[in-house]
C-alpha positions as CSV (number, residue, x, y, z in Angstrom):
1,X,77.9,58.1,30.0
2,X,78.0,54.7,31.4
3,X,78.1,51.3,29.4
4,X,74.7,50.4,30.7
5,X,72.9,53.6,29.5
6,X,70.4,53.0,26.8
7,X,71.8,54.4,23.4
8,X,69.1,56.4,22.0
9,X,68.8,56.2,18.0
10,X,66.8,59.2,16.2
11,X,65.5,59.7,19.4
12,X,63.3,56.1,20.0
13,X,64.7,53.9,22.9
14,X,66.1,50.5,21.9
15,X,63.4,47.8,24.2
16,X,64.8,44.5,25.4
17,X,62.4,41.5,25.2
18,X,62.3,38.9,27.7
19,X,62.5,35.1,25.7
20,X,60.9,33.7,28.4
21,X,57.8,35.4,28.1
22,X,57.3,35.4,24.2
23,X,58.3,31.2,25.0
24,X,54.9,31.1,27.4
25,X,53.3,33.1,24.6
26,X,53.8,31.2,22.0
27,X,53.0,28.1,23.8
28,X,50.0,29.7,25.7
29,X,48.7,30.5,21.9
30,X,49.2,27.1,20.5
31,X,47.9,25.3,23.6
32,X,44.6,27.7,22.7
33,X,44.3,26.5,19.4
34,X,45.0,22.7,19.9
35,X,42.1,23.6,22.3
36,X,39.7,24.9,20.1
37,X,40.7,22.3,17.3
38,X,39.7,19.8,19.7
39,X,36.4,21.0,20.6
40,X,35.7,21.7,16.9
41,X,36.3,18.5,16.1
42,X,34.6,16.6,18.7
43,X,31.2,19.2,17.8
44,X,31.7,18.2,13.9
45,X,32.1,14.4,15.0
46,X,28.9,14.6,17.4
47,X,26.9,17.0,15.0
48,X,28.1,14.3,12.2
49,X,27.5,11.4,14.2
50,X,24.1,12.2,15.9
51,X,22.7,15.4,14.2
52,X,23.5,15.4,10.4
53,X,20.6,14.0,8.1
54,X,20.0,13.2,4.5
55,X,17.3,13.1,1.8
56,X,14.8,10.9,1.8
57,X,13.8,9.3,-1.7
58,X,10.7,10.6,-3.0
59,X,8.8,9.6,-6.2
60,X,5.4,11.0,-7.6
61,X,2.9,8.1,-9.5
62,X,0.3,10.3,-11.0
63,X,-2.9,8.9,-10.4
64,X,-4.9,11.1,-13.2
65,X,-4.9,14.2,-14.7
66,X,-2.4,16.8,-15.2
67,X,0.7,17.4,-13.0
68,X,3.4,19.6,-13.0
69,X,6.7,19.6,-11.5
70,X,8.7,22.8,-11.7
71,X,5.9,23.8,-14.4
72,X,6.6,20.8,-16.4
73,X,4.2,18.4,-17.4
74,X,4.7,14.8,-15.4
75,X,2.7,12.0,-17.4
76,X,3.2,8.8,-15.3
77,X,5.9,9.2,-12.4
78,X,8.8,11.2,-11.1
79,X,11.5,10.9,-9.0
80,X,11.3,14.1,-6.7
81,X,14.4,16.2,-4.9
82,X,14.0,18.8,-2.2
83,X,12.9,22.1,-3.3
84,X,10.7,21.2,-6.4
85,X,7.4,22.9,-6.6
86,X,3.9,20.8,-7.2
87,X,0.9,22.3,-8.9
88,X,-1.9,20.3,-10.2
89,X,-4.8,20.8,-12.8
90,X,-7.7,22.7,-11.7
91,X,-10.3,20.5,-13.3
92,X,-11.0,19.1,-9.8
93,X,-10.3,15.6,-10.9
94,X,-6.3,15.5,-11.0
95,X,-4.5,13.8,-8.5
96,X,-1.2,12.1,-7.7
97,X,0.4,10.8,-4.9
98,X,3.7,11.4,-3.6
99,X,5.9,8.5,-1.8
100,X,8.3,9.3,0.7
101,X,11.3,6.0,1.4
102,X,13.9,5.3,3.8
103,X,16.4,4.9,1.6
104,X,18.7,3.4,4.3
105,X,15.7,0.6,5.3
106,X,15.3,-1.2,1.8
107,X,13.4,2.4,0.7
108,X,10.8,1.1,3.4
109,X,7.6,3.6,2.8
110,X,7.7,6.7,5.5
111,X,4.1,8.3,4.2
112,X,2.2,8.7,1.0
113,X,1.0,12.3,0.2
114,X,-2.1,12.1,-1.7
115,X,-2.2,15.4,-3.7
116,X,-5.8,16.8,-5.0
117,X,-7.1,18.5,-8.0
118,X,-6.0,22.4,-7.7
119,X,-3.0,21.9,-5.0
120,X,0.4,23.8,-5.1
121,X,3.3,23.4,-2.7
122,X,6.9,23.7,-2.7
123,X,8.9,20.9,-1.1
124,X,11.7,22.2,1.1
125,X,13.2,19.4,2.4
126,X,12.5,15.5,3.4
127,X,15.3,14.4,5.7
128,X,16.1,11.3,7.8
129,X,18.7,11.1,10.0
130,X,21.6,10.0,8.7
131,X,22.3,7.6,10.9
132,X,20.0,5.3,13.2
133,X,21.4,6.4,16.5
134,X,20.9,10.2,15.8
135,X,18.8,12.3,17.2
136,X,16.8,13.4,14.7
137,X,13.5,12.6,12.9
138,X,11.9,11.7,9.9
139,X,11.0,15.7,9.0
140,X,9.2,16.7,5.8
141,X,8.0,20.4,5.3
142,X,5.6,21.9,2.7
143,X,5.4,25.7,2.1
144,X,3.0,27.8,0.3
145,X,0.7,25.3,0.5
146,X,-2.7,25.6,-1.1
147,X,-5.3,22.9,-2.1
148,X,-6.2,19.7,-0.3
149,X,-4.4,16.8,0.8
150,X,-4.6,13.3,2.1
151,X,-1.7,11.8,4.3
152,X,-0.9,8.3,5.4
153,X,2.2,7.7,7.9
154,X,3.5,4.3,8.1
155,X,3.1,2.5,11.1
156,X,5.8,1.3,13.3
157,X,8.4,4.0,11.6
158,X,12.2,3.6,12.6
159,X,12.2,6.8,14.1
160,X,9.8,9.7,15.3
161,X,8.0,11.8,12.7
162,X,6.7,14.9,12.0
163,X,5.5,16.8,8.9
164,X,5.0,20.6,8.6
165,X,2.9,22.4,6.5
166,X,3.1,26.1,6.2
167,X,0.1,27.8,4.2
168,X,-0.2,30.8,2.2
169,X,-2.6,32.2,4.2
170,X,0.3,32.0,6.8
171,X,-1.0,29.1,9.2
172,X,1.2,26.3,10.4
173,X,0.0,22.8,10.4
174,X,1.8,20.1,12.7
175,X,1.6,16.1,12.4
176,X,4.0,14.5,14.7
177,X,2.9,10.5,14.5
178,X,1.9,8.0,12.1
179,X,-1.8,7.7,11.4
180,X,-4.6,9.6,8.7
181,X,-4.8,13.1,7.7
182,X,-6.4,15.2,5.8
183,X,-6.0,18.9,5.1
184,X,-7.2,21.6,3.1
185,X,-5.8,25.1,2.5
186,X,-8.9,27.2,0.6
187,X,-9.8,30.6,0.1
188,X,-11.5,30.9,3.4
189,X,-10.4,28.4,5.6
190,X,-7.6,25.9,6.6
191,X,-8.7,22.8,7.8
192,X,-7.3,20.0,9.4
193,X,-9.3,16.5,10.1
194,X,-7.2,14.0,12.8
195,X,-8.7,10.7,12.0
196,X,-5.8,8.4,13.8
197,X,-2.5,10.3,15.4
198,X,-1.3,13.4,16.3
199,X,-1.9,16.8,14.8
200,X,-2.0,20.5,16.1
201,X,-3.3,23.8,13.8
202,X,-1.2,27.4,14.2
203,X,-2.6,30.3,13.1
204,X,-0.9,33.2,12.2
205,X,-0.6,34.8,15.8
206,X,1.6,31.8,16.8
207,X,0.5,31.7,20.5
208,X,-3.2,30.4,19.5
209,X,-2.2,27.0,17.8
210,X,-4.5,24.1,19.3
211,X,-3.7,20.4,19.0
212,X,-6.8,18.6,17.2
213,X,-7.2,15.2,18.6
214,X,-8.2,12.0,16.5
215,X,-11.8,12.0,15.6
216,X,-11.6,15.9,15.0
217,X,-11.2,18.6,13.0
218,X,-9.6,22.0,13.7
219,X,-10.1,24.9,11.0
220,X,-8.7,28.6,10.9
221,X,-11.3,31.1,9.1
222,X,-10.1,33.8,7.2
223,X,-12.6,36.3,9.1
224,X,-11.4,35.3,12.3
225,X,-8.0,34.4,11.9
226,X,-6.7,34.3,15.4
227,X,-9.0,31.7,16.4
228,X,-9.0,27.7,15.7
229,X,-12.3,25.8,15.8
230,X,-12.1,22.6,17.0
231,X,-15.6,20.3,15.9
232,X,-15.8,16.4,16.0
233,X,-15.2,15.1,12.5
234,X,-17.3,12.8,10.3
235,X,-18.1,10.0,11.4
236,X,-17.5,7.0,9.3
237,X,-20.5,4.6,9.7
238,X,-18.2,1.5,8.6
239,X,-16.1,-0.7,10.8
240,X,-12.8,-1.6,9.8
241,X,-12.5,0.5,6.6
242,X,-9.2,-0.1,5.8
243,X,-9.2,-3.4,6.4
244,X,-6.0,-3.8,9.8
245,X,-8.8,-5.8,11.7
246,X,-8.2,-9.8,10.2
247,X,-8.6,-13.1,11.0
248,X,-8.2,-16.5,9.6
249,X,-11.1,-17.8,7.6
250,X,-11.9,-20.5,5.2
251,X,-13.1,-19.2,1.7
252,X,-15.3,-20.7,-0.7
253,X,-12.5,-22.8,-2.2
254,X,-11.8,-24.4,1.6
255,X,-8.9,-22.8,1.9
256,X,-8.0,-21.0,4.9
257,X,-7.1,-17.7,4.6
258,X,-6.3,-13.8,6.2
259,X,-9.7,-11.6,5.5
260,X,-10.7,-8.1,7.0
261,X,-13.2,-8.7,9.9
262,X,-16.8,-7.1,9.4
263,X,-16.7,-7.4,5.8
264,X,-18.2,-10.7,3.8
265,X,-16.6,-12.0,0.3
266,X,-17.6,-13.9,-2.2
267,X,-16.3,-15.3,-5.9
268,X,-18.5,-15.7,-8.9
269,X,-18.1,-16.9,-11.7
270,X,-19.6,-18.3,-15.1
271,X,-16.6,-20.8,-15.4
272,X,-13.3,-21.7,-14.0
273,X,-11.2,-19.9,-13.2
274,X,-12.4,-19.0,-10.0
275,X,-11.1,-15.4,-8.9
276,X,-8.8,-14.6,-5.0
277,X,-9.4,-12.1,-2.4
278,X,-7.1,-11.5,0.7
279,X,-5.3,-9.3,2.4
280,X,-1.4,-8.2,1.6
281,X,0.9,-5.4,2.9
282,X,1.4,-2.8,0.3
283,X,3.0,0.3,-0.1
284,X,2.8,0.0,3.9
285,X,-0.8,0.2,4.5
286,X,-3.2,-3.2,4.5
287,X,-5.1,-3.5,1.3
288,X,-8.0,-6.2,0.1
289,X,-6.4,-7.9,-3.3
290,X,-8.8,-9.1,-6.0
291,X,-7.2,-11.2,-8.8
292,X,-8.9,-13.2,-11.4
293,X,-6.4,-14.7,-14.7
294,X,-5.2,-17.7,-16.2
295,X,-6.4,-16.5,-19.3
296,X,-9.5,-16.3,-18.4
297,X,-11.8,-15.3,-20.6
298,X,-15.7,-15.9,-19.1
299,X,-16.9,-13.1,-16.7
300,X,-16.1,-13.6,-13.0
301,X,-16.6,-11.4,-10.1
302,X,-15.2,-11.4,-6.8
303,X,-17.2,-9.1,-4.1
304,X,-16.8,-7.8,-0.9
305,X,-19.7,-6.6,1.2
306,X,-20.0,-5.0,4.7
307,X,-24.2,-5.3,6.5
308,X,-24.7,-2.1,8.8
309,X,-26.9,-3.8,11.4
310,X,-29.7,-5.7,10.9
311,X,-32.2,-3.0,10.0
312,X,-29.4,-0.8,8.4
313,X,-28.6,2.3,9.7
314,X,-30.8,5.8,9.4
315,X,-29.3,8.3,7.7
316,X,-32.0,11.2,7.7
317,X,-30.6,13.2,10.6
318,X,-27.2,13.6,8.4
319,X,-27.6,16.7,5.8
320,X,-24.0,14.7,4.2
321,X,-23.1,11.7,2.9
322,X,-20.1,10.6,1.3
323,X,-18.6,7.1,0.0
324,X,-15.2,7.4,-0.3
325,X,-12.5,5.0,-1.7
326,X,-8.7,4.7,-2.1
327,X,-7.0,1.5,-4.9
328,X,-4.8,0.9,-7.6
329,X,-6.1,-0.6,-10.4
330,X,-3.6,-3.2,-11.4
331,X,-4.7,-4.9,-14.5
332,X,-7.6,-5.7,-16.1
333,X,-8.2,-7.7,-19.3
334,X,-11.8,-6.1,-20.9
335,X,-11.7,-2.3,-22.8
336,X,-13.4,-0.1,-20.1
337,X,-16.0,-1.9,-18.2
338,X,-17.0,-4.3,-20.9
339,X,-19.8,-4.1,-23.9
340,X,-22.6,-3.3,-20.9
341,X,-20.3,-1.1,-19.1
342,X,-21.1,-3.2,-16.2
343,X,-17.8,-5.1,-15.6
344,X,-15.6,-2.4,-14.5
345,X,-11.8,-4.3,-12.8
346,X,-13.5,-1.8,-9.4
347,X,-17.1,-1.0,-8.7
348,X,-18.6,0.7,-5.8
349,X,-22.4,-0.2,-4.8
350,X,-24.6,1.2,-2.2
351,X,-27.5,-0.4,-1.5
352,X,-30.5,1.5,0.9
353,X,-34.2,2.1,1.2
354,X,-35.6,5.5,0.2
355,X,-37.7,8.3,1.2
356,X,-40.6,6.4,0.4
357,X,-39.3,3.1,1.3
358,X,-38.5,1.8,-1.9
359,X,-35.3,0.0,-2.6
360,X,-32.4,1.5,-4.3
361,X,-28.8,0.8,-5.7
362,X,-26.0,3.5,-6.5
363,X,-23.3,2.5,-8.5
364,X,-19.6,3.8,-9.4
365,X,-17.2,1.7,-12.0
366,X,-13.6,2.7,-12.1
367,X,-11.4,1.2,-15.0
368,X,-8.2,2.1,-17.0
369,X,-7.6,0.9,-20.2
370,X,-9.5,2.9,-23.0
371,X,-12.9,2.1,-24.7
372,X,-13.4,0.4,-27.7
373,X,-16.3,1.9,-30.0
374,X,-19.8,1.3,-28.4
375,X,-18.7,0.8,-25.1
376,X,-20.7,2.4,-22.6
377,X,-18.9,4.3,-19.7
378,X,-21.7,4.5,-17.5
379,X,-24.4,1.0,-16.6
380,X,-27.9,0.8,-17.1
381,X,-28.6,1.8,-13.3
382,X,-25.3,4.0,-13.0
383,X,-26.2,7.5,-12.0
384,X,-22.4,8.8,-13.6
385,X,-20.4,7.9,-16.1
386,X,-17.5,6.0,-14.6
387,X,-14.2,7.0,-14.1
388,X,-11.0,6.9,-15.8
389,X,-7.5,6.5,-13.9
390,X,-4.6,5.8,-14.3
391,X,-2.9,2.1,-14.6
392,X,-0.5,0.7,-11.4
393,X,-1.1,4.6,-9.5
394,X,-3.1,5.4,-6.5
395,X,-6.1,7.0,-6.6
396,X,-8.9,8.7,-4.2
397,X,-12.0,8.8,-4.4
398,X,-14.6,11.2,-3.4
399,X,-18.6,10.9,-4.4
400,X,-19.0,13.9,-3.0
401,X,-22.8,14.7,-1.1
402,X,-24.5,11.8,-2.1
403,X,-27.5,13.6,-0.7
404,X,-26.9,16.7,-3.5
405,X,-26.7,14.3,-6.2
406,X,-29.8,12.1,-6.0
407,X,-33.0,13.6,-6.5
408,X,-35.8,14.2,-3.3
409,X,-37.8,10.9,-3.8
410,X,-34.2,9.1,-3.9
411,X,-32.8,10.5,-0.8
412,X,-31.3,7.6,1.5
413,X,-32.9,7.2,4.2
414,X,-31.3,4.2,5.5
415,X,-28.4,2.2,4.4
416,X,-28.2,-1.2,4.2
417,X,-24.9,-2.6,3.0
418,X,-21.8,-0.9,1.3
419,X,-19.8,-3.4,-1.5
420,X,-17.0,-3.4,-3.5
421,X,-16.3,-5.9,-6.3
422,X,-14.2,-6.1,-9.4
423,X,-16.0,-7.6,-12.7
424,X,-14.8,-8.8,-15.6
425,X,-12.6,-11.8,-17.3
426,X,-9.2,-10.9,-15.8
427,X,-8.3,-8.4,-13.3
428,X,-5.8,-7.6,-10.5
429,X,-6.6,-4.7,-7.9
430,X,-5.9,-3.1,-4.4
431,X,-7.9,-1.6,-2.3
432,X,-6.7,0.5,0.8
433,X,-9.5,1.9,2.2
434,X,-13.8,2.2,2.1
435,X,-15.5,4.8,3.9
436,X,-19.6,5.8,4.4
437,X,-18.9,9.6,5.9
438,X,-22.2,11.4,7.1
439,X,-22.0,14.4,9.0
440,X,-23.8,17.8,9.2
441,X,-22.4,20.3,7.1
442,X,-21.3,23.6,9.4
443,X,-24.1,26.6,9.0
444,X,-21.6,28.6,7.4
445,X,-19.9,26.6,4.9
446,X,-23.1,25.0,3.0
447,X,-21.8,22.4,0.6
448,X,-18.3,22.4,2.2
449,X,-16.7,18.8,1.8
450,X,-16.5,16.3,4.1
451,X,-14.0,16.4,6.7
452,X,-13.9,12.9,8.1
């Protein structure tokens, strides 16, 4: 046999490889991964660069009542991570609100969550992006949500926004700009009211969703779930509300000074010193400021009032009426609202003519620091006690139908002026927001709430 003949071993043939080709191999292979390193690594540096996000800082203040975190009790306030769960008291009258920063802008206020009586949630995530150039947004999603909310957006935000909130019932509600919400999650219904930006409402059947413009509301009933129902809201009857109209005017010291168009204020005052209204920035909404110290210890009162026309305006073709009212109480010197219960650090007064033309007053006090014994917590011409909150904490009020709770010959039937005014010998307040709502109430929801 020749030389060159293949020597065969247990009878498998001996193969010859070729270098050349397991040298392309080799370096076909690690040209391949040098490739896919590269691209890997220029995905992780984009995705790090203009995709990745992190948590925004979030605090609850508990305005009154009980709230829970993760079924523990909060008293005052909270720091808050993503993926705790928010329940609070059924008594109707709990309430917090929860504060979402920009911890990257000087914890600059995103949007303030005001949280009713009843309301549970889980919150998944609140995420910025990590950087200023990336692409992402300011994103904040609820799930299992149940109960009723109020929502504020900041104004002038970084970046864009948008807020989820995924029901129980299985409905998706949308906010994608800064302005005023308000929605409500019930056995029933979901409801949305747009009063300034940009909201849509998804029912289950995810090709039905319908954007609800401002001025509106859109609601899902349970009965016909598949279907959104889009209704003008409430409508406000005062101007300027929350007080973003201003201009420069001189007060009754002289002094010139920033004041909320439309509405009129005043100082009184037994003795010196003489108490300060203006308008500040805070927690990135404009608020009216009423402060009275210096030790003072005479009774003073500073007062803001808003006219509504000349003749007032006629409320009997409304079947609801509301006065509704968002402040922190700040400090305040007198136990309750003093030895009358008249000097509360915030009342609300409605003045109007009634059914039978006679003149009427309706009164609410707000104060925080507990009675002493014999002091009243309602005034001579209050209709309700007045309420307790909580001190340096946000708070929301609702007076519910005004209309349900005053008797036939008291029914308004045209309002003549709205006012707000802190009494007492020292006090410090804010106040973000003061609303007249009248609507009619929809035919199938008597007594439903307002939705303006």
């Amino acid at each position: 046999m020749s030389d060159a003949s293949i020597t065969v071993r247990e009878g498998v043939p001996r193969a010859r490889h070729d270098p050349q080709r397991v040298a392309w191999g080799v370096l076909l292979l690690a040209f391949a991964i040098f490739c896919l390193t590269c691209v890997a690594t220029g995905v992780g540096v984009y995705y790090f660069l203009f995709q990745s996000t992190m948590p925004l800082d979030m605090q609850l203040r508990v305005g009154r009542g009980s709230i829970g975190v993760n079924q523990q009790f909060v008293p005052l306030e909270r720091e808050l991570l993503n993926g705790d769960e928010l329940s609070t008291g059924t008594d109707g009258q709990s309430q917090a609100t929860v504060f979402f920063f920009d911890p990257q802008r000087e914890r600059h206020l995103i949007a303030a969550v005001t949280v009713k009586g009843g309301t549970n949630f889980t919150l998944r995530r609140a995420l910025r992006p990590r950087f200023d150039w990336g692409n992402n947004q300011y994103s904040i999603e609820l799930l299992d949500f149940t109960g009723d909310l109020e929502i504020f957006v900041v104004r002038d935000l970084a970046g864009f926004f948008r807020m989820t909130i995924n029901t129980r019932q299985g409905n998706l509600i949308d906010l994608a700009e800064s302005g005023r919400y308000s929605v409500s999650a019930r056995e029933g219904q979901t409801r949305v009211v747009n009063q300034e930006g940009k909201a849509a409402l998804i029912p289950p059947d995810r090709s039905q969703g319908r954007d609800i413009p401002a001025g509106s509301q859109g609601t899902v009933y349970t009965d016909t779930p598949d279907q959104v129902v889009v209704l003008p809201a409430y409508t406000n009857l005062l101007e300027n509300s929350t007080f973003e109209d201003t201009a420069l005017v001189e007060n009754d010291s002289g002094e010139m000074q920033v004041i909320a168009r439309i509405w009129g204020c005043r100082n009184d005052q037994v003795s010196a010193p003489r108490g300060l209204y203006r308008t500040e920035i805070l927690d990135g909404r404009t608020i009216m400021r009423f402060l009275r110290g210096e030790n003072a210890t005479s009774n003073g009162e500073t007062r803001c009032v808003a006219f509504l026309g000349q003749s007032g305006r006629d409320v009997s073709g409304y079947d609801y009426l509301e006065v509704r009212a968002s402040f922190s109480l700040n400090y305040q010197s007198l136990a309750a609202c003093g030895w009358q219960g008249s000097e509360c650090p915030l009342m609300l007064q409605l003045d109007y003519v009634d059914q039978n033309g006679e003149l009427q007053k309706w009164y609410h006090g707000f104060y925080y620091l507990e009675p002493q014994p014999g002091n009243p917590l309602t005034c001579s011409s209050c209709q309700q006690e007045h309420d307790r909150v909580n001190e340096k904490s946000w708070y929301t009020y609702s007076s519910s139908n005004l209309f349900a709770l005053m008797g036939p010959d008291e029914r308004p039937q045209t309002i003549l002026n709205v006012q707000f005014y802190a009494s007492g010998h020292q006090y410090d307040v804010s106040i973000g927001e003061v609303s007249l709502l009248a609507g009619k109430m929809p035919n199938n929801q008597p007594g439903a709430s307002p939705s303006g």
